[in-house]
C-alpha positions in Angstrom: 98.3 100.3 108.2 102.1 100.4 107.7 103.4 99.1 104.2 105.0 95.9 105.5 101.7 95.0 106.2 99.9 95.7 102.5 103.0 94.7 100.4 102.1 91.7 98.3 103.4 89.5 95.9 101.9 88.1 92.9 102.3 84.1 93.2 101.7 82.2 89.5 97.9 81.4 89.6 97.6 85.5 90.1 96.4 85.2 93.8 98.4 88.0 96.0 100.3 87.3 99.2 101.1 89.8 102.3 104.1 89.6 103.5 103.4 88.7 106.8 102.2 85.9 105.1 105.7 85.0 102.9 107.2 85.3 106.4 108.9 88.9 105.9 110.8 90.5 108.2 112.3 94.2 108.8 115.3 94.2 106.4 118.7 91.7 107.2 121.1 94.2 108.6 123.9 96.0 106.1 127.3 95.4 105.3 127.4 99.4 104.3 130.6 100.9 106.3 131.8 97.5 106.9 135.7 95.8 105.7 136.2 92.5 105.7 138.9 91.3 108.5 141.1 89.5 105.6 141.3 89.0 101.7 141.0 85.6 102.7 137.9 85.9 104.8 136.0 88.2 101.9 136.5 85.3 99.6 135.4 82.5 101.7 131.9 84.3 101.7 131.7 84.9 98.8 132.0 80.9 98.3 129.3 80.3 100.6 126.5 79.1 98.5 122.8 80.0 99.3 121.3 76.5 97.7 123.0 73.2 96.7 125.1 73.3 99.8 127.1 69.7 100.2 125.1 68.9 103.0 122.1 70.0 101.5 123.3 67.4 97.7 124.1 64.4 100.3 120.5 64.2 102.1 119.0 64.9 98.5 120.8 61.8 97.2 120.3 59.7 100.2 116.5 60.6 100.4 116.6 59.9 96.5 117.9 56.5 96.6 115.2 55.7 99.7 112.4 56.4 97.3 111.7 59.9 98.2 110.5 62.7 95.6 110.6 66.1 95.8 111.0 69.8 94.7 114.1 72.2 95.6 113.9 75.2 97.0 110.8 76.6 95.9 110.1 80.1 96.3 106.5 80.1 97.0 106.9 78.9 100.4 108.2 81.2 103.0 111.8 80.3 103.9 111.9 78.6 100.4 112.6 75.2 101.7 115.7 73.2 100.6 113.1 70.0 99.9 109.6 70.0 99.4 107.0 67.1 100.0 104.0 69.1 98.4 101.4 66.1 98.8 102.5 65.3 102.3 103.3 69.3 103.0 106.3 68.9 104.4 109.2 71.4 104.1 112.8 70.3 105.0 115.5 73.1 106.0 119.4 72.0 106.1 120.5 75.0 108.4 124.1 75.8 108.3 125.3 75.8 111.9 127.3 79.3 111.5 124.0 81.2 110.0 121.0 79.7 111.9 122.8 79.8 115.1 123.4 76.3 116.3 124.9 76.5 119.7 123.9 80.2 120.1 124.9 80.9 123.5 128.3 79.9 123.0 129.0 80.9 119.3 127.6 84.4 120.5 130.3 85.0 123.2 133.5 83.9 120.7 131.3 86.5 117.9 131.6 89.3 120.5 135.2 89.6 120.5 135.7 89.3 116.9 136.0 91.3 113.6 132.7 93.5 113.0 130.9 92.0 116.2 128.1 94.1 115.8 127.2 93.2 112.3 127.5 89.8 113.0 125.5 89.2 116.4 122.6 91.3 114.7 122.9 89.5 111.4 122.6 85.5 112.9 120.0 86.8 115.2 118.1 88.4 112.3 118.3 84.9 111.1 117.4 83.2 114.0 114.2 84.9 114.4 113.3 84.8 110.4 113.3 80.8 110.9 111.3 81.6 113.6 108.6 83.7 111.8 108.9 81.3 108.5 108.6 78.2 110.3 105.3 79.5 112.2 103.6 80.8 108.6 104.1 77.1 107.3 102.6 74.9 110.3 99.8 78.3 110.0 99.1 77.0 106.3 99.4 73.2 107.2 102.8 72.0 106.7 105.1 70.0 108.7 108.6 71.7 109.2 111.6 69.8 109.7 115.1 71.4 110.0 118.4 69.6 110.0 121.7 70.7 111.5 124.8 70.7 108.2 127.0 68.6 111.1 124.2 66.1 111.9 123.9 65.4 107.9 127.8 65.5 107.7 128.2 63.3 111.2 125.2 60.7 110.5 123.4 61.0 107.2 121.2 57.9 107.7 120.0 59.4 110.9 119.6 62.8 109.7 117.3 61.4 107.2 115.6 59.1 109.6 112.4 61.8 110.2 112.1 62.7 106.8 111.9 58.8 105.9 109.2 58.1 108.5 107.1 61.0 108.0 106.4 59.9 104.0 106.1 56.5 105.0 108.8 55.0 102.9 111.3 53.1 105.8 
């Protein structure tokens, strides 16, 4: 048995998870070797935020108003879910379009011809698949998954939020 297989992580009652089960995956690929094109486009990454995205604040708030309670990001479920439903068991992602691939086929071809292609096509694939595995290990254990494009909640909040609303019953 390899050691991706028998690595396990100690969740807060004391019961231990494999990884398989958190929804691991072989490593993200590495920036090691790699400049950034521009100053400019080193520090918008490094603006990116991982949680509290805008998006991510303005279906909180709308979903708040509606009635709707939840957790943030909790990092006992695989993928650790932007909002979390824990009596319904339902797990909302906000995916940014640029790192969960929206439009894939056509965002891969205009990645192919730019700075540090390779890195790039590897790493938003890497991500792509990850959903993938995190998203099967929840509906494994039970939960419903939803996942909402950054433009949809940006374009049309009210119907972003319109799935989230009728699965907990509140519209």
């Amino acid at each position: 048995m390899s050691k991706a297989n028998v690595a396990t992580k100690s969740t807060a009652k004391g019961s231990r998870r494999t990884r398989s089960e958190l929804g691991a995956q072989k490593p993200a690929p590495s920036f090691r070797g790699l400049r950034p094109a521009s100053s400019s486009s080193a520090n918008t990454k490094q603006k990116n935020f991982r949680t509290d995205t805008r998006p991510e604040l303005l279906l909180r708030r709308y979903l708040w108003a509606q009635g709707a309670r939840y957790r943030v990001n909790v990092g006992t479920l695989p993928g650790k879910p932007d909002l979390v439903f824990s009596r319904q068991q339902l797990a909302v992602f906000c995916d940014g379009d640029f790192w969960h691939g929206r439009e894939w086929k056509v965002r891969r071809k205009a990645l192919a011809s730019g700075h540090n292609a390779s890195y790039w096509l590897r790493k938003i694939t890497y991500n792509i698949d990850r959903d993938r595995t995190q998203e099967k290990v929840l509906r494994a254990k039970g939960w419903t998954v939803i996942r909402i494009w950054e433009s949809d909640i940006k374009k049309d909040l009210p119907r972003s939020a319109r799935s989230i609303i009728r699965f907990l019953h509140l519209g």
